[in-house]
N, C-alpha and C positions, 0 to 999 in steps of 0.2 A: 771501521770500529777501532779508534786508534785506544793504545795505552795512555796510560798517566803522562802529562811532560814530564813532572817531576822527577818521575821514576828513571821514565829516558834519559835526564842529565845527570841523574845521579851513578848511574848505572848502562852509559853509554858506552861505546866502544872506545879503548883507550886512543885517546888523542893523539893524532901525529905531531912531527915537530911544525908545523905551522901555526901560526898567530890566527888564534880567529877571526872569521868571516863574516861581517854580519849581515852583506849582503846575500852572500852564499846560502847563511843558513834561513833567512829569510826565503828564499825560491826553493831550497828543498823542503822547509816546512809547508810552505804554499803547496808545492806539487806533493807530499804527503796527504794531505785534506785532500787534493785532487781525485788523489785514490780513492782514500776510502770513501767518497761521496758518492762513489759508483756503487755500493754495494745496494743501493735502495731500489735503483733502477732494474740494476740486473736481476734479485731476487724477484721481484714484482712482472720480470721479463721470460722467465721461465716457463715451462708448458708444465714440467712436473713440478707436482707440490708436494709430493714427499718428504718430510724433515730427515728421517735417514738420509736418503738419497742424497739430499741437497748437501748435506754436512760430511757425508764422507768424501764426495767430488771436492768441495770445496778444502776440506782439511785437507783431502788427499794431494791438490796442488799445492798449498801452502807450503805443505811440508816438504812439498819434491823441489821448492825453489830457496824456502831458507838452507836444508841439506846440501845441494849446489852450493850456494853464496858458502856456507858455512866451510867447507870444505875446502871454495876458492882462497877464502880467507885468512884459514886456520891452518891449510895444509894436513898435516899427519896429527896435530895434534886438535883436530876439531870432534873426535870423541870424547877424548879428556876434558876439552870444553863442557862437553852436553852432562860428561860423570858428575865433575865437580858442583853442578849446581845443589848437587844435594838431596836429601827430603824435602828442605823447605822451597825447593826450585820446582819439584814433582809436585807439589801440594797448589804451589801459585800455577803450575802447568794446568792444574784439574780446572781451576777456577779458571779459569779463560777458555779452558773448552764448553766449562759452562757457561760463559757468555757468547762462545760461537753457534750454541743450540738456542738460545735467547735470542740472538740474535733473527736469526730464521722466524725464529717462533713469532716476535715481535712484527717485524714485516709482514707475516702472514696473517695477523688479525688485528694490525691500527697502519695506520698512514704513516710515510716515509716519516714525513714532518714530524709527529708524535713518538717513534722511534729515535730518533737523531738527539731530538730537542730534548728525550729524557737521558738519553743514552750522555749526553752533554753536561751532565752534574755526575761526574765521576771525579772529578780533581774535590766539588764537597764535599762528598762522602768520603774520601779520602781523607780530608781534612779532621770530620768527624770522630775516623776509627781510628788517626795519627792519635787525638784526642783520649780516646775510650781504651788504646792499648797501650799506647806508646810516648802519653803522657806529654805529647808533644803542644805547646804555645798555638792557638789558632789568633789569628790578626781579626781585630776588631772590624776590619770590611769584609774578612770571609764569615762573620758570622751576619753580617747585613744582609751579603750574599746569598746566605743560607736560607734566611727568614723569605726573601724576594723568591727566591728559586722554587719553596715550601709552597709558596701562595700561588707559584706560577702551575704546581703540578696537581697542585686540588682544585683549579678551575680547569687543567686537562682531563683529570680523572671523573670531572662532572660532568663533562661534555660527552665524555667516553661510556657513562652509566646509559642515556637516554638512544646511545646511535648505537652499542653494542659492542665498541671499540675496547672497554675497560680490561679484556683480558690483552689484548695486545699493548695495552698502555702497562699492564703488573711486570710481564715479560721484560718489558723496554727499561723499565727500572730498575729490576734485576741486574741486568747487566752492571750500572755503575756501583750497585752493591757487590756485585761479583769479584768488580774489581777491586773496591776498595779492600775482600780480605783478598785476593791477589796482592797488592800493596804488601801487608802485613809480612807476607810471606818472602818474597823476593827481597825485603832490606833482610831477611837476615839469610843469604845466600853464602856462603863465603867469598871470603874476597872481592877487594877493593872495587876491583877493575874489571867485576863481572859484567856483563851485558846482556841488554834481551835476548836476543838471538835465539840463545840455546833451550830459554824457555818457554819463547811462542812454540820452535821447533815442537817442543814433549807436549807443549798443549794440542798444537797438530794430530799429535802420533795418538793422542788420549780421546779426542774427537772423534778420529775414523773409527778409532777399536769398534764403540760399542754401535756403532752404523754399521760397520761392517757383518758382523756379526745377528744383530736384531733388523736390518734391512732388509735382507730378505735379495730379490732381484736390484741390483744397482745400475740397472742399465736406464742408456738417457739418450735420446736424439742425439745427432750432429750439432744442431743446434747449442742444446742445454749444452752439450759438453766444451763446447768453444767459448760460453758464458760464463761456467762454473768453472773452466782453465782459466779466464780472465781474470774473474772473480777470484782463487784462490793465488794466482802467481802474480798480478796486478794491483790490485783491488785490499789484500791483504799482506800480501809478503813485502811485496815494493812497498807501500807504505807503509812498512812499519822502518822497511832499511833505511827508506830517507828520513824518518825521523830518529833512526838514531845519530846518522852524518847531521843533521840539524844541531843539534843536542850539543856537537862541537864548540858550535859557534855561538850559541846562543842562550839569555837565560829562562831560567824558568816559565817567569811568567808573560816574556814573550811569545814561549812556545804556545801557552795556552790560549793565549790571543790568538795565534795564527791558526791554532785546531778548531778554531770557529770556523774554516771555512768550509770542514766539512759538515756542520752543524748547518750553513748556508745553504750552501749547494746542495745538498743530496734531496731537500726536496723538489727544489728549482728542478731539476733534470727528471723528477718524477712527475712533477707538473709538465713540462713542455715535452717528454716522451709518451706518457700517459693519459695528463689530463688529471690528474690526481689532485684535488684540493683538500687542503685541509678546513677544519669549521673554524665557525668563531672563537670560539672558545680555546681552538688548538693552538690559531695565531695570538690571542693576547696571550694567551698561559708562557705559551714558547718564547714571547718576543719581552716578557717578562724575565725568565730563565736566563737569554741570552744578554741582556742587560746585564742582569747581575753579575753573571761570566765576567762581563766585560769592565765594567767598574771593577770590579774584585781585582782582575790580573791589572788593570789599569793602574790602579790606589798600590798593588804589591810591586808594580816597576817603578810607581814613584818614588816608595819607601825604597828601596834598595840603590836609588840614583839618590835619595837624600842621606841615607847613610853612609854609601862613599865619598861625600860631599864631607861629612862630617871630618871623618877621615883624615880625608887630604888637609883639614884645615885644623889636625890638631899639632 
């Protein structure tokens, strides 16, 4: 369940003195998708289906691996990190745990494919609320984009009426609304040079609360519990840190290309683990979606390699 690229390069971890990498950030954004494509499998692999249960394990490793790193990081001043984000860092925290119970949620009543593929228009809706709040220019192929993506998720959501899947498909979509007012929230954090870190961390911390609490017994096999430590220190943490070392080196709408590979994969591994197929209707709708992703950040890497063009040549 990766974040916005956007947001990661806007709001990566400050830069070292190196020249960036584009190789580099290419294979950490590759092995970021890697991660999070795992999340469909595991979920799906589990013996308990408890949403408490699964959300508090799951947040509760997150959080005990970003707090590690952050610590490793930051040293003495990795509190003051997590202070400075603010209200409006607590606010975008809420909204990404509300996509960590969506998340679940979503898995547990549609197919990987359907999950992933909706969970995959978060950079439009983003684009949307830049629009609706913040007044921001949207480019004439993310709104091609948009329209493609539209048509791609109402021949999902039809598919999903007749098989029973449609709540798991509202769930799934949820998510990239979740984040786009996450979005909202996090540009006005202070300071320049903020990173994610410290606000996945509070969305972690704001996950387990209320699982802990309304869960009741949280106990989990051997099993579960090696999948949902994977899942949360793997699967979640690890790839959110390699995309922000990504984010270094790389731009925008490269990242967004590359986060397709979890939009790939995480069905493929649910197919050849599981045997899980999606319908018709889930692959045109999806392979619909994924297009337009992909033209969209395609048209937005052109535009920005013709504008420095421009540039150089005046």
């Amino acid at each position: 369940m990766p974040l916005n690229c956007s947001v990661a390069r806007r709001f990566a971890l400050p830069p070292d003195d190196r020249m960036p990498n584009r190789t580099r950030g290419i294979l950490l954004m590759l092995a970021a998708g890697v991660c999070w494509s795992l999340g469909g499998i595991i979920v799906k692999s589990l013996v308990v289906t408890d949403v408490w249960v699964i959300v508090f394990w799951r947040a509760f490793f997150m959080t005990a691996f970003l707090g590690v790193l952050l610590v490793a990081l930051r040293g003495r001043s990795a509190v003051d990190t997590v202070r400075a984000v603010g209200m409006p860092g607590l606010i975008a925290a809420a909204c990404l745990a509300l996509q960590i119970y969506c998340f679940i949620l979503a898995l547990q009543n549609t197919t990987a494919a359907n999950t992933f593929v909706l969970m995959s228009v978060s950079p439009l809706c983003a684009a949307v609320m830049g629009l609706l709040f913040l007044r921001e220019r949207v480019a004439w192929h993310t709104w091609i984009a948009i329209a493609v993506a539209l048509a791609g998720i109402v021949i999902m959501f039809g598919e999903g009426l007749g098989s029973g899947r449609w709540i798991g498909n509202v769930f799934a979509l949820c998510i990239p609304l979740a984040f786009a007012c996450q979005l909202l929230f996090i540009r006005k954090v202070p300071g320049a040079t903020a990173d994610l870190m410290p606000t996945v961390f509070l969305g972690g911390l704001i996950a387990l609360t209320p699982a802990l609490i309304l869960g009741g017994s949280l106990a989990v096999g051997p099993q579960d519990f090696l999948l949902l430590a994977l899942m949360g220190c793997v699967q979640l943490g690890l790839g959110c840190w390699l995309m922000t070392l990504a984010a270094r080196h790389l731009r925008v709408a490269e990242m967004g290309l590359l986060a397709l590979t979890e939009t790939v994969l995480a069905p493929l591994w649910v197919w050849l683990g599981l045997g899980e197929t999606p319908g018709v209707g889930a692959l045109t709708g999806g392979l619909m979606i994924v297009a337009a992703l992909v033209l969209n950040a395609a048209l937005a890497m052109y535009a920005e390699f013709a504008e420095r063009g421009r540039r150089h040549t005046r």
